[in-house]
Biopython code that builds the backbone (N, CA, C, O; Angstrom):
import numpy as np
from Bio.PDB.StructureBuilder import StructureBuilder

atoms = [
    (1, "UNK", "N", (-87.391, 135.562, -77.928)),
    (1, "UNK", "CA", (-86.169, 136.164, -77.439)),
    (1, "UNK", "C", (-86.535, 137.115, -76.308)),
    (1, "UNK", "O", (-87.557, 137.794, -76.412)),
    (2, "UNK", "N", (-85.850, 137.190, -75.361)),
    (2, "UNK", "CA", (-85.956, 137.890, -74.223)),
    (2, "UNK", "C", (-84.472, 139.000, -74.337)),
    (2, "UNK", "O", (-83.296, 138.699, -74.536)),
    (3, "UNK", "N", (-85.079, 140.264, -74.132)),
    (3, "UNK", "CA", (-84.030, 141.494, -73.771)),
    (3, "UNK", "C", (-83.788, 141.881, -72.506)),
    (3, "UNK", "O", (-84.485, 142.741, -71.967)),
    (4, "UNK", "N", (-83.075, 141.462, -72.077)),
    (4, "UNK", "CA", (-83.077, 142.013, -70.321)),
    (4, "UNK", "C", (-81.646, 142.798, -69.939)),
    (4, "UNK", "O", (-80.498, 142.721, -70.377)),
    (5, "UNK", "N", (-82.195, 143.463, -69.069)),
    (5, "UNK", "CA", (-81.003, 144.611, -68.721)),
    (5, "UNK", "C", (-80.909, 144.230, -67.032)),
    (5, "UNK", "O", (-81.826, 143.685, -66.418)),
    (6, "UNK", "N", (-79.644, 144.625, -66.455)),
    (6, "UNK", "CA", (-79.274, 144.398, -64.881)),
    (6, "UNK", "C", (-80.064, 145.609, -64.157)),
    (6, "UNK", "O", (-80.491, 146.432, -64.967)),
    (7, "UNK", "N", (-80.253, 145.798, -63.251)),
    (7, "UNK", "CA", (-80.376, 146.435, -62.213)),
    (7, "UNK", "C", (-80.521, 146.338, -60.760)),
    (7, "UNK", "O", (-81.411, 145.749, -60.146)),
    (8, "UNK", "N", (-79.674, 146.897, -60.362)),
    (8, "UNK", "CA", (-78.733, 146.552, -58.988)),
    (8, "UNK", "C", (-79.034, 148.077, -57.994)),
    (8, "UNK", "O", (-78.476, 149.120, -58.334)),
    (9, "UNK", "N", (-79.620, 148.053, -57.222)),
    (9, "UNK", "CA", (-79.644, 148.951, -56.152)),
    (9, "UNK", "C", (-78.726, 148.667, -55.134)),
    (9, "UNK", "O", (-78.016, 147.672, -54.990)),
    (10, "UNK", "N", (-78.848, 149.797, -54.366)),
    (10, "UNK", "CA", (-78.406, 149.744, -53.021)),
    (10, "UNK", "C", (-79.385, 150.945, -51.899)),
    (10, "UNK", "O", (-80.360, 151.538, -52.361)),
    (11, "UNK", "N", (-78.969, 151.128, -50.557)),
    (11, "UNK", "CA", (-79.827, 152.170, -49.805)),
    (11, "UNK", "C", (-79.841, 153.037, -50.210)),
    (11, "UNK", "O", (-80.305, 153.823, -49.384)),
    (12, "UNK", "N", (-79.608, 153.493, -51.055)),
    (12, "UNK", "CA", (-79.900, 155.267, -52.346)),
    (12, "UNK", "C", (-80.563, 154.552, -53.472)),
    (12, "UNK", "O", (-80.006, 154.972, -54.487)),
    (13, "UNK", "N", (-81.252, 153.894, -53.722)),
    (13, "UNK", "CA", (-82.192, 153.195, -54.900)),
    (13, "UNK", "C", (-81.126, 152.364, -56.271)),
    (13, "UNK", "O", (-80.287, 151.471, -56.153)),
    (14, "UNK", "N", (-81.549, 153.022, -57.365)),
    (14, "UNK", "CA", (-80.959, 152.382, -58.504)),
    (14, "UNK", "C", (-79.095, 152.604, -58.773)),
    (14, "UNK", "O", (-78.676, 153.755, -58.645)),
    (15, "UNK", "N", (-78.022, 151.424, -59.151)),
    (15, "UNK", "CA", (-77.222, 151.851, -59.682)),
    (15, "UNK", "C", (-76.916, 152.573, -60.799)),
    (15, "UNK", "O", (-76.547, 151.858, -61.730)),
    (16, "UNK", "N", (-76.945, 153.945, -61.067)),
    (16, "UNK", "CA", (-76.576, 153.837, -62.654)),
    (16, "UNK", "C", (-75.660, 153.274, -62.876)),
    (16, "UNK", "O", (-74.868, 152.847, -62.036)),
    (17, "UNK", "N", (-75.560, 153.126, -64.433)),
    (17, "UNK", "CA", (-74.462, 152.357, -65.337)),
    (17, "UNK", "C", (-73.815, 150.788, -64.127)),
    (17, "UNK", "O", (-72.717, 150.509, -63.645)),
    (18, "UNK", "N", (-74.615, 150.410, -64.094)),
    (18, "UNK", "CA", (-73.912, 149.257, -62.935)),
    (18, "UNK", "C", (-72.398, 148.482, -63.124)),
    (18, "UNK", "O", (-71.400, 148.319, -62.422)),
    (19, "UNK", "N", (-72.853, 148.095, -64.543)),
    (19, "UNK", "CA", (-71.423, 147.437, -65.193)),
    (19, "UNK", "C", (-69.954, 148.163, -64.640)),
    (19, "UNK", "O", (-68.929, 147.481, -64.649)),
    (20, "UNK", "N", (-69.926, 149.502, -64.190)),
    (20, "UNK", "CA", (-69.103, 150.342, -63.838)),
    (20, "UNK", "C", (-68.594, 149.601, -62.589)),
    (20, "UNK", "O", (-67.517, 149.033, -62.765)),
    (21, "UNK", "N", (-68.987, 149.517, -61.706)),
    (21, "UNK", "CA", (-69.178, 148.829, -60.720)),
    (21, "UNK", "C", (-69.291, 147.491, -60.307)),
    (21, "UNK", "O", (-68.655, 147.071, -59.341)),
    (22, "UNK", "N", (-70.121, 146.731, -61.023)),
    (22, "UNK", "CA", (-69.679, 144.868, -60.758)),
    (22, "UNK", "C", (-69.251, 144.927, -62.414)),
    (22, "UNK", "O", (-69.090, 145.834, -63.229)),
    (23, "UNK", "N", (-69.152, 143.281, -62.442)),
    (23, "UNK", "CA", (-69.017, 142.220, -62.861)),
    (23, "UNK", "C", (-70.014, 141.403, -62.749)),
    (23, "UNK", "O", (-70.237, 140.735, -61.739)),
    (24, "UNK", "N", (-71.020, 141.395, -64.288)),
    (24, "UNK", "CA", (-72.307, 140.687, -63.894)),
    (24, "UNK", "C", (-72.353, 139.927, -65.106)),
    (24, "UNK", "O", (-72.364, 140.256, -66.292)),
    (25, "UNK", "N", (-72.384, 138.522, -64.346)),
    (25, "UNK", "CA", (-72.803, 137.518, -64.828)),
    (25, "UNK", "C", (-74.186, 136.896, -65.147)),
    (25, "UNK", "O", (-74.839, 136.572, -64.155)),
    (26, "UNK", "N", (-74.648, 136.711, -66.150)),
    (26, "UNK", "CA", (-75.969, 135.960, -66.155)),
    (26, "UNK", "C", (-75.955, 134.685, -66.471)),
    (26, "UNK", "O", (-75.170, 134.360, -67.362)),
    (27, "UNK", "N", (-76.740, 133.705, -65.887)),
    (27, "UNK", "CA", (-77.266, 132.871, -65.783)),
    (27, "UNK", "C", (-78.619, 132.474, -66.033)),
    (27, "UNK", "O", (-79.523, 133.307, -66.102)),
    (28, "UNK", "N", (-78.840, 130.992, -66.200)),
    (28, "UNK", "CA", (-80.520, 130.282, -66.693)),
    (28, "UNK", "C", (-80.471, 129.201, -65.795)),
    (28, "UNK", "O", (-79.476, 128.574, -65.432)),
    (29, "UNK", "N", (-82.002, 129.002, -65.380)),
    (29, "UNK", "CA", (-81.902, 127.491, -65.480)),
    (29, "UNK", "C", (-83.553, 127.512, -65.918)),
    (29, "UNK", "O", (-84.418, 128.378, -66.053)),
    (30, "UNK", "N", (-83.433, 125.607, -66.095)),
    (30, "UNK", "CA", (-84.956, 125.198, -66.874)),
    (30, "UNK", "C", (-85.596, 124.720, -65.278)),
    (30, "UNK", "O", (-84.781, 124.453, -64.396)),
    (31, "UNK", "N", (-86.813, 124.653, -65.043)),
    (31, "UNK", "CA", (-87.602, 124.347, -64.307)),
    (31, "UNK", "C", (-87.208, 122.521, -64.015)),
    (31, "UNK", "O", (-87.289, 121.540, -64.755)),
    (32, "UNK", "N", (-86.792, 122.690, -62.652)),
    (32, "UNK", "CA", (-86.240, 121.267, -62.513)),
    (32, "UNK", "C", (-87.182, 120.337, -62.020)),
    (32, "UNK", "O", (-88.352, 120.623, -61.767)),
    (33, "UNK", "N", (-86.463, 118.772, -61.831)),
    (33, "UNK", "CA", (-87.542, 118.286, -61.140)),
    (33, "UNK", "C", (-88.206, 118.049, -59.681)),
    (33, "UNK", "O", (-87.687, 118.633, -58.729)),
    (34, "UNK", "N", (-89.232, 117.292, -59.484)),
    (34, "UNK", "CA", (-89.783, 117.633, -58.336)),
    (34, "UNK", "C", (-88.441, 117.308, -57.599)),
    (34, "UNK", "O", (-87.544, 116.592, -58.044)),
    (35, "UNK", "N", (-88.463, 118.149, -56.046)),
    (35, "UNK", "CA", (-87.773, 117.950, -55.063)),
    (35, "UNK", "C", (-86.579, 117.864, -55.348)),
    (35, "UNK", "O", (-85.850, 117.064, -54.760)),
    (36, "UNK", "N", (-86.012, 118.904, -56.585)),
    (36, "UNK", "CA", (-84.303, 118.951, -56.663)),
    (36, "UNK", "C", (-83.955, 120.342, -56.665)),
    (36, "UNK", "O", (-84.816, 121.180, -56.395)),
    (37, "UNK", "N", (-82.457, 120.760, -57.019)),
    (37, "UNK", "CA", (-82.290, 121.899, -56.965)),
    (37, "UNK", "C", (-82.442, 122.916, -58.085)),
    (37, "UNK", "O", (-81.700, 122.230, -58.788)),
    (38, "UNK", "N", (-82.616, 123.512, -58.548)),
    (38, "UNK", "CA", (-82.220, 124.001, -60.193)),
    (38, "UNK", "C", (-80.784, 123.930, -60.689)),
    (38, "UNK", "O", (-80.088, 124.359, -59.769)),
    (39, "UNK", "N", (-79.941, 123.546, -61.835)),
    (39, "UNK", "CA", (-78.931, 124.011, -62.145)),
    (39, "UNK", "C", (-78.607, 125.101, -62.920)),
    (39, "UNK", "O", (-79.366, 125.219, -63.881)),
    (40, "UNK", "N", (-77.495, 126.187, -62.820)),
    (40, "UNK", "CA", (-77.885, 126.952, -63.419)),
    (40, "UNK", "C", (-76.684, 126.943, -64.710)),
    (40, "UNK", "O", (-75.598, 126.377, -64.586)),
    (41, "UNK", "N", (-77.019, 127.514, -65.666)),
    (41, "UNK", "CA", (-75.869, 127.299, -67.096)),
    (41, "UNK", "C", (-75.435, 129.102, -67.357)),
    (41, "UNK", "O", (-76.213, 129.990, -67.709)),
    (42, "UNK", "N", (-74.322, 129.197, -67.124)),
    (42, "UNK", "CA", (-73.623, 130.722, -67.560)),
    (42, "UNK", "C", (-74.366, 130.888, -69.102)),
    (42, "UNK", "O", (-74.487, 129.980, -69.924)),
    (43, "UNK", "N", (-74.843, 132.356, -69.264)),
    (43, "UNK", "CA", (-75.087, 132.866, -70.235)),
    (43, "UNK", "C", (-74.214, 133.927, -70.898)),
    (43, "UNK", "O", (-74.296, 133.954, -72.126)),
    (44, "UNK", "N", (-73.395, 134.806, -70.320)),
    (44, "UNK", "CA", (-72.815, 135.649, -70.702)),
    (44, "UNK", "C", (-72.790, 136.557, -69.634)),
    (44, "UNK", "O", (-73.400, 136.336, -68.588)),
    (45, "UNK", "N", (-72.100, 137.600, -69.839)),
    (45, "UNK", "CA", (-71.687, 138.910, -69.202)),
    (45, "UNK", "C", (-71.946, 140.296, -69.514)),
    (45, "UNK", "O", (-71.880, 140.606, -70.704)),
    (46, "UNK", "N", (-72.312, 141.449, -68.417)),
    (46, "UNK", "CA", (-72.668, 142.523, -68.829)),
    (46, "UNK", "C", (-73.968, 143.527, -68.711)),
    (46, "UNK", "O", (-74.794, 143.225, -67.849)),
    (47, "UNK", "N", (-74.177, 144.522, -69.389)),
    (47, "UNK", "CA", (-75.443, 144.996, -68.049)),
    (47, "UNK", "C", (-76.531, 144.427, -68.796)),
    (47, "UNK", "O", (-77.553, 143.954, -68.299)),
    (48, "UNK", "N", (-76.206, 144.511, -70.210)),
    (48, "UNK", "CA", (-77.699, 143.977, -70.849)),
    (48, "UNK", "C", (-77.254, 142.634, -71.695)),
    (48, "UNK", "O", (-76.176, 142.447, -72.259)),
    (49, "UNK", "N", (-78.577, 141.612, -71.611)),
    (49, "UNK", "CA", (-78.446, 140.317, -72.184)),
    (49, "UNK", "C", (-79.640, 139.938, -73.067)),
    (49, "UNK", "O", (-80.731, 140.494, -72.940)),
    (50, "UNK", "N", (-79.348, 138.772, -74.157)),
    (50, "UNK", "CA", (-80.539, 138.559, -74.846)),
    (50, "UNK", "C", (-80.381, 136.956, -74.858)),
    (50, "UNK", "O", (-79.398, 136.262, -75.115)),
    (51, "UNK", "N", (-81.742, 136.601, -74.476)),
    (51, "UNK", "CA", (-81.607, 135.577, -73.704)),
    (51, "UNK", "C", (-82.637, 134.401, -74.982)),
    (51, "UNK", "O", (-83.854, 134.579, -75.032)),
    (52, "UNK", "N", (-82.192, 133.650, -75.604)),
    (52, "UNK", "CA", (-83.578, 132.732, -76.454)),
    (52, "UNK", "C", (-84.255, 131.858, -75.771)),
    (52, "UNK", "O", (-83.943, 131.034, -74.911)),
    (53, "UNK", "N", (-85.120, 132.125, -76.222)),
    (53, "UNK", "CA", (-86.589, 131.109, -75.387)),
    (53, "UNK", "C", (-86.395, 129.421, -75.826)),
    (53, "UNK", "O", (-87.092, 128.437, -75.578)),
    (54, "UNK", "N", (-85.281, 129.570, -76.489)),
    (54, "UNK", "CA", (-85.303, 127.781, -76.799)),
    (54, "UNK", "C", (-85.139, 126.798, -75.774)),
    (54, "UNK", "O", (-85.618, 125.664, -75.806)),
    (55, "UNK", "N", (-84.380, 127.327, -74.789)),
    (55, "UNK", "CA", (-84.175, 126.265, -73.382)),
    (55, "UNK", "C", (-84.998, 126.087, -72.697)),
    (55, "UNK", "O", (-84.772, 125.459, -71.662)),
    (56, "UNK", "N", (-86.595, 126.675, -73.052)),
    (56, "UNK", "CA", (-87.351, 126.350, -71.915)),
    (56, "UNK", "C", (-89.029, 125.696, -72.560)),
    (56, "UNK", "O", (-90.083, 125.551, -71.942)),
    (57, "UNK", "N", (-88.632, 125.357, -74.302)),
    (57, "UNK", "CA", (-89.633, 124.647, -75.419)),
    (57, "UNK", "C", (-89.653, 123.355, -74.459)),
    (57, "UNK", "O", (-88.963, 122.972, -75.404)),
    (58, "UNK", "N", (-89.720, 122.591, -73.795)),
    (58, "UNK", "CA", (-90.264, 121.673, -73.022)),
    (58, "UNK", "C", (-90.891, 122.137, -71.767)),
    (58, "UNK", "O", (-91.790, 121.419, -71.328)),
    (59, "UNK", "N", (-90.621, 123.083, -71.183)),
    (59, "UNK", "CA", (-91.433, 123.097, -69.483)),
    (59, "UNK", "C", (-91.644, 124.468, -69.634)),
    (59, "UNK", "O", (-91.277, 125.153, -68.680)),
    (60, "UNK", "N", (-92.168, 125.079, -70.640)),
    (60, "UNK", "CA", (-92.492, 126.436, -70.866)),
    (60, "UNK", "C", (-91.655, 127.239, -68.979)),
    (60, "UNK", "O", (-92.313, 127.894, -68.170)),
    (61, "UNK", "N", (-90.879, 127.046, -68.901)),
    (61, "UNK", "CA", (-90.409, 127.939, -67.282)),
    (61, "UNK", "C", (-89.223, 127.884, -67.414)),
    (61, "UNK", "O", (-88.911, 126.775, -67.848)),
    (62, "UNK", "N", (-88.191, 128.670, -67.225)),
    (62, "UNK", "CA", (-86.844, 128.792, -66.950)),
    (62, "UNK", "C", (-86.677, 130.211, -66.241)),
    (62, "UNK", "O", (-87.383, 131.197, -66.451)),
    (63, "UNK", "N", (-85.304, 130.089, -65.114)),
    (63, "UNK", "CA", (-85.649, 131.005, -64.637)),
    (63, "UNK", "C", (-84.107, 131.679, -64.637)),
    (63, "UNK", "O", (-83.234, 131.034, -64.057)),
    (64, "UNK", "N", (-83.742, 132.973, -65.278)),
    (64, "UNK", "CA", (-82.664, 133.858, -65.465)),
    (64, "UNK", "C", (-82.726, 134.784, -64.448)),
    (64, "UNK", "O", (-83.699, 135.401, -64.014)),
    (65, "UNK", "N", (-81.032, 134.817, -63.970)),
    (65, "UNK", "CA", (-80.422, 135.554, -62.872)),
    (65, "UNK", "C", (-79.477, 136.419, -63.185)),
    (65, "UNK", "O", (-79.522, 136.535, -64.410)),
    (66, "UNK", "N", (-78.617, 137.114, -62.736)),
    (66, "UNK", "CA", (-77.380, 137.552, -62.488)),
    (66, "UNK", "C", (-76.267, 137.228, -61.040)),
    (66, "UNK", "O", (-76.333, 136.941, -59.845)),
    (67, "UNK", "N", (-75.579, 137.420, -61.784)),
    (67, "UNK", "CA", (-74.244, 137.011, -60.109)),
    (67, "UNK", "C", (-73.276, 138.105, -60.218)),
    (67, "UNK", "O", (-72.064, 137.955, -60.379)),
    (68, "UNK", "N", (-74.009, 139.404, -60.100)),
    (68, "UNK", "CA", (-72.868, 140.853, -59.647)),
    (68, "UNK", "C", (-71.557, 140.134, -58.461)),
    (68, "UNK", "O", (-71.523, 139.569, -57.367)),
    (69, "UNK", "N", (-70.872, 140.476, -59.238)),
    (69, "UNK", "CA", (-69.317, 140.722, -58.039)),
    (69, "UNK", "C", (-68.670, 141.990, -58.076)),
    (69, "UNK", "O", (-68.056, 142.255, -59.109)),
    (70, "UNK", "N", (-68.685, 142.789, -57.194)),
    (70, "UNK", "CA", (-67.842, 143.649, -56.820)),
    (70, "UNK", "C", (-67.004, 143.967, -57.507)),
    (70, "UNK", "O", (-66.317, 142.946, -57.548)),
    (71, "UNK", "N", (-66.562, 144.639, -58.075)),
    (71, "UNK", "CA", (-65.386, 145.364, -58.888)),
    (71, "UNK", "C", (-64.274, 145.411, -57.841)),
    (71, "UNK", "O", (-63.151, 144.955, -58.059)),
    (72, "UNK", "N", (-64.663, 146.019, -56.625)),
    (72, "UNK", "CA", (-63.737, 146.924, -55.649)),
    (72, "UNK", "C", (-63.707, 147.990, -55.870)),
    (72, "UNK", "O", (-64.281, 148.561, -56.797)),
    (73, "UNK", "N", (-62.752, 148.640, -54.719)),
    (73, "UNK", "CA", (-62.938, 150.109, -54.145)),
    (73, "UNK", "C", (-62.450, 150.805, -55.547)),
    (73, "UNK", "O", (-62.146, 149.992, -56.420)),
    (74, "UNK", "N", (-62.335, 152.139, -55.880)),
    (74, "UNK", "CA", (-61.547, 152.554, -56.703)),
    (74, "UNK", "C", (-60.720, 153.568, -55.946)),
    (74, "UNK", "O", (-61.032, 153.882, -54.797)),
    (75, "UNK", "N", (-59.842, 154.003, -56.465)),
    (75, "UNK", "CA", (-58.684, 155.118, -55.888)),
    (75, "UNK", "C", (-58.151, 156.109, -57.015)),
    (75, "UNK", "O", (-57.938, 155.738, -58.170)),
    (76, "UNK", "N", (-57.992, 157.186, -56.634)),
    (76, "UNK", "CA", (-56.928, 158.083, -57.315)),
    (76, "UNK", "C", (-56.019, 157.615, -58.543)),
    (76, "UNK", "O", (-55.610, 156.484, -58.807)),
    (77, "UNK", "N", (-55.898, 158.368, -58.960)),
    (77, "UNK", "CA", (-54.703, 157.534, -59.846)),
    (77, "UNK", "C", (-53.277, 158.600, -59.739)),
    (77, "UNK", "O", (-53.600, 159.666, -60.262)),
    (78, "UNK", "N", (-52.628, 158.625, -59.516)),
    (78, "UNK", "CA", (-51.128, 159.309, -59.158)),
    (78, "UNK", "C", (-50.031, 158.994, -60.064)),
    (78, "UNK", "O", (-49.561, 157.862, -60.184)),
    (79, "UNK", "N", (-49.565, 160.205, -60.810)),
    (79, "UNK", "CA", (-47.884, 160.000, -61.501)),
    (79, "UNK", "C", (-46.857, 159.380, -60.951)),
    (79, "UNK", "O", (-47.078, 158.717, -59.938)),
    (80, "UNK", "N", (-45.888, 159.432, -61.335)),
    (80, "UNK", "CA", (-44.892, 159.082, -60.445)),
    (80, "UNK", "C", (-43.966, 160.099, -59.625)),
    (80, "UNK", "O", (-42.846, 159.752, -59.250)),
    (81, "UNK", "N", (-44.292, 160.894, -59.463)),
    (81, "UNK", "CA", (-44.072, 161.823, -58.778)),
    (81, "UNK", "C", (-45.411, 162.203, -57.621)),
    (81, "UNK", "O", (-45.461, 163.226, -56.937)),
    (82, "UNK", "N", (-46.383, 161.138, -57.631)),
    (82, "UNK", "CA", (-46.843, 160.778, -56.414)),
    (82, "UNK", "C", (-48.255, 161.995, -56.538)),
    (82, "UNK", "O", (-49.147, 161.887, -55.696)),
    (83, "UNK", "N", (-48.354, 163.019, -57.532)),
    (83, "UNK", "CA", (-49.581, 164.007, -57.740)),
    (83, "UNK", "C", (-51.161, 162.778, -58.465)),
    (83, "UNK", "O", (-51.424, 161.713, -59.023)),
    (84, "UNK", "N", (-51.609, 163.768, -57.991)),
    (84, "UNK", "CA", (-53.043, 163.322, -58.259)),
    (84, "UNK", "C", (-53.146, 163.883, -59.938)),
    (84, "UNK", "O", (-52.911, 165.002, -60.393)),
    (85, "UNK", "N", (-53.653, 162.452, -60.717)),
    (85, "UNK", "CA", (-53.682, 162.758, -62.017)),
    (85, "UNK", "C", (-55.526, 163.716, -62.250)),
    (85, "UNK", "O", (-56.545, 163.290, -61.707)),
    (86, "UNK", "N", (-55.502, 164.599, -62.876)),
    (86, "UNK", "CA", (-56.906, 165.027, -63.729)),
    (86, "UNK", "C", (-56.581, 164.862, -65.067)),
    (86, "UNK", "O", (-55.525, 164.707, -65.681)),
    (87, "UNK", "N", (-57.999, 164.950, -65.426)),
    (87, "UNK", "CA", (-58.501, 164.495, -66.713)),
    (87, "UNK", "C", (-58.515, 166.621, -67.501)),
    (87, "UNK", "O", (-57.973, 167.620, -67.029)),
    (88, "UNK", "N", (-59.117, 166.506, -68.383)),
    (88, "UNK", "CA", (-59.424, 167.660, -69.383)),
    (88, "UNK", "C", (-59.859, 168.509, -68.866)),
    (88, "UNK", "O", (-59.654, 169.690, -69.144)),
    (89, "UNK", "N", (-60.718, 167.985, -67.801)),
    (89, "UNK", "CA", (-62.073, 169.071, -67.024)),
    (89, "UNK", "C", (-61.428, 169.427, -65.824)),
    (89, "UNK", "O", (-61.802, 170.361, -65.115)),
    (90, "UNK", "N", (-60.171, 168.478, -65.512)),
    (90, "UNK", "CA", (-59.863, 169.285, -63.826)),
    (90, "UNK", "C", (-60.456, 168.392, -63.020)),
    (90, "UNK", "O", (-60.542, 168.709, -61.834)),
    (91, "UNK", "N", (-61.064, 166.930, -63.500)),
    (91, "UNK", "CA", (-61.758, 166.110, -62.378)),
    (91, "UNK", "C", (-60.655, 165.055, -61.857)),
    (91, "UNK", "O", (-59.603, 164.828, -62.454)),
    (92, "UNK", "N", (-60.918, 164.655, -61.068)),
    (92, "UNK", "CA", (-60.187, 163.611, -60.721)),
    (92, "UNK", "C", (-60.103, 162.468, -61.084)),
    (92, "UNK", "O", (-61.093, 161.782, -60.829)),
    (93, "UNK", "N", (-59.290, 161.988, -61.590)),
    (93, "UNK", "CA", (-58.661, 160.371, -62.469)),
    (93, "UNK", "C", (-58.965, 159.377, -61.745)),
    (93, "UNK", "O", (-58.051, 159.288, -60.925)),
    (94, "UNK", "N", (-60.036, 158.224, -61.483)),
    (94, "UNK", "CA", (-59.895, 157.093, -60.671)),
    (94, "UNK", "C", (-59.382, 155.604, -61.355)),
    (94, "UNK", "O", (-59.472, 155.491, -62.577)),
    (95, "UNK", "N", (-58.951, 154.695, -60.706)),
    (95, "UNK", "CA", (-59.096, 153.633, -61.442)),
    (95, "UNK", "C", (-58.923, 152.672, -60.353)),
    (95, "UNK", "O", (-58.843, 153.122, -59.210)),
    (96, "UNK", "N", (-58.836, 151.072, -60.602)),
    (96, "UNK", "CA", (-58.580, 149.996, -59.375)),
    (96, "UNK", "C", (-57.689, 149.371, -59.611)),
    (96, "UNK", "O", (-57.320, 148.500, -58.824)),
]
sb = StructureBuilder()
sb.init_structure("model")
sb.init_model(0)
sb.init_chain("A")
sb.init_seg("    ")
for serial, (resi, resn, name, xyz) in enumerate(atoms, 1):
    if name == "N":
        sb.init_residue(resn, " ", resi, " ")
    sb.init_atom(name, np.array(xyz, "f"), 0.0, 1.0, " ", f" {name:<3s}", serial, name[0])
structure = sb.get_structure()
């Protein structure tokens, strides 16, 4: 069994908590054959995955990815009376 966790930088180094931010998909594939492409098979979603070594008991090689997508921007969140919502602490409320 394999435990693997995401990590996603950008030009300031590591994301924390990334999941906050994408939508991450993982993926496998098994070691293909000569002169083709790999295919890859969805594994699940999220920052951390556990991945079983059973798909790769013939060609000891498989090779696991992720496919982050963008969440999008986030913004303010506003009543209807158009004010900027805070939370407990006085911070500012975001959501998308």
């Amino acid at each position: 069994m394999l435990y693997l966790r995401a990590i996603i930088t950008d030009k300031d180094g590591v994301i924390p908590n990334p999941a906050n931010e994408f939508d991450i998909q993982w993926k496998y594939a098994n070691k293909p054959a000569a002169g083709t492409d790999p295919t890859f098979i969805a594994l699940g979603s999220g920052e951390y995955m556990s991945v079983r070594t059973t798909p790769m008991a013939n060609t000891n090689e498989m090779t696991v990815g992720i496919d982050p997508k963008d969440r999008g921007a986030r913004k303010e969140v506003v009543d209807a009376n158009g004010k900027i919502v805070l939370d407990a602490n006085g911070k500012v409320v975001f959501d998308r």
